[in-house]
C-alpha positions, -999 to +999 in steps of 0.1 A: +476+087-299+478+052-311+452+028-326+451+006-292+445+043-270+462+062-251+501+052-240+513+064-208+543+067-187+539+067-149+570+082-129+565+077-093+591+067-069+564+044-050+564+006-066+530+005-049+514+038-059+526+027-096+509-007-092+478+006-081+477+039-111+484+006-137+456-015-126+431+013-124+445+025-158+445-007-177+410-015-167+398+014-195+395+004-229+411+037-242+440+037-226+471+016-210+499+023-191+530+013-209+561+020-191+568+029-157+599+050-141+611+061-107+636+088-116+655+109-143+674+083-160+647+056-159+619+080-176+638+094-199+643+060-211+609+050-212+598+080-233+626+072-257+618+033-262+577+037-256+571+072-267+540+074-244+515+101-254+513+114-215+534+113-185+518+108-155+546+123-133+548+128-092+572+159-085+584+144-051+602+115-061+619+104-031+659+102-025+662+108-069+685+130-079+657+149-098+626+159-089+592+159-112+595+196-125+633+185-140+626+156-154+595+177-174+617+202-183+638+174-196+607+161-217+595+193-228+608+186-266+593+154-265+565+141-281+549+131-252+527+156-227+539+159-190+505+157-166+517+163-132+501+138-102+508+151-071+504+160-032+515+196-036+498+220-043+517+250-031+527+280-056+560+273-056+551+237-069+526+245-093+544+271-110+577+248-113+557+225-129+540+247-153+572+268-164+590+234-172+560+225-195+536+206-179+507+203-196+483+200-167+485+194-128+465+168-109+463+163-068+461+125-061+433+129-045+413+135-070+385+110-080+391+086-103+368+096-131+387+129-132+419+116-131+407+094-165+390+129-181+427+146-176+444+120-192+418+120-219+420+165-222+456+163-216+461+136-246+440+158-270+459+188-264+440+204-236+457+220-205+446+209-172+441+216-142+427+206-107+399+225-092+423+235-060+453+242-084+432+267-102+417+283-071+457+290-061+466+302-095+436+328-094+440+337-054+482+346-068+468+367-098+440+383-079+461+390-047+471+432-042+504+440-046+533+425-064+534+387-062+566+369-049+591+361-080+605+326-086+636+339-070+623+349-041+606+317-034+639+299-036+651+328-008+619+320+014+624+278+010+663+281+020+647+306+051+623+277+057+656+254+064+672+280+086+700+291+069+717+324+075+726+350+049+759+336+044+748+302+035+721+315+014+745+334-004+766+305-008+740+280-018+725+307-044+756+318-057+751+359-050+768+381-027+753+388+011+738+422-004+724+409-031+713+382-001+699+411+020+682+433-008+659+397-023+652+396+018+636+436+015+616+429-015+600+397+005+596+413+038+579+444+016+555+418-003+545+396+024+539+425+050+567+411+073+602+429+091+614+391+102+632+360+087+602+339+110+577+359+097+585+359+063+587+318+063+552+322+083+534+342+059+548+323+028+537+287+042+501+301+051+493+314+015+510+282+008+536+300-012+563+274-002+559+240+015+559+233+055+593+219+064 
């Protein structure tokens, strides 16, 4: 951290959401925002020329060709710490975010106050996260059973867009068994025998996202 406070990056694809995170930003002593970004190519940029101390990063960012979780993964040998400030909060989000190395995981609507205390936690080193983003962390480790893999996840959000076992084996590059076996293991673990309720059970333990 520098001698005039915190530096930080905002990546949102929202001019006005950026506008607003500045102004309530800059009006603390301790810290300023000193770039901002909309996409992949545009925050790496910033982190190379500013080397900010934290990203404040969004993981839906519009029509980019990257979302939040890649562009952390692309600043995960940086300097600079990743804190994710967000509207989802769904497994599948979370633990995106956390495997590509975010450093902690904010939902924007979150006060204020605790919005400045993660920066402040995240900049010293600390991870952070949300109270609601720890409550679905512990729910996934606490829940009987095996939990759904990473894998499987991608399986249940390409259900969620209604594609058939041919196009999921086409869009995940595996053969229609291979297709048809991740399909047992997730109608086994969610407590399911169909592709509807699969998607069903998977969006109400907020495993993947509504479509």
């Amino acid at each position: 951290m520098s001698e005039d406070g915190i530096r930080i990056l905002l990546v949102d694809d929202h001019p006005i959401v950026r506008a607003g995170l500045a102004a309530l930003i800059n009006g603390h002593g301790d810290m300023r925002v000193v770039a901002e970004a909309q996409d992949m190519d545009s925050a790496l940029r910033a982190v190379a020329c500013h080397r900010p101390d934290i990203v404040l990063m969004d993981l839906n960012l519009g029509a980019a060709e990257h979302s939040g979780a890649e562009i952390t993964a692309a600043i995960r040998d940086k300097p600079s710490r990743v804190l994710v400030l967000t509207t989802y909060q769904t497994e599948s989000d979370i633990l995106r975010a956390l495997d590509a190395g975010a450093s902690g995981y904010l939902l924007k609507d979150a006060p204020a106050e605790e919005l400045f205390a993660a920066i402040r936690a995240t900049a010293r080193g600390e991870t952070v996260l949300s109270p609601a983003i720890a409550s679905t962390l512990v729910r996934r480790s606490s829940r009987p059973g095996p939990t759904v893999t990473e894998r499987e996840v991608e399986v249940l959000e390409l259900l969620a867009r209604g594609l058939g076992n041919k196009e999921l084996a086409k869009e995940m590059l595996v053969s229609e068994g291979t297709v048809k076996a991740h399909l047992a293991h997730i109608y086994t673990k969610l407590g399911v025998d169909t592709r509807a309720g699969a998607v069903a059970a998977a969006i109400e333990r907020r495993i993947i996202r509504p479509t």
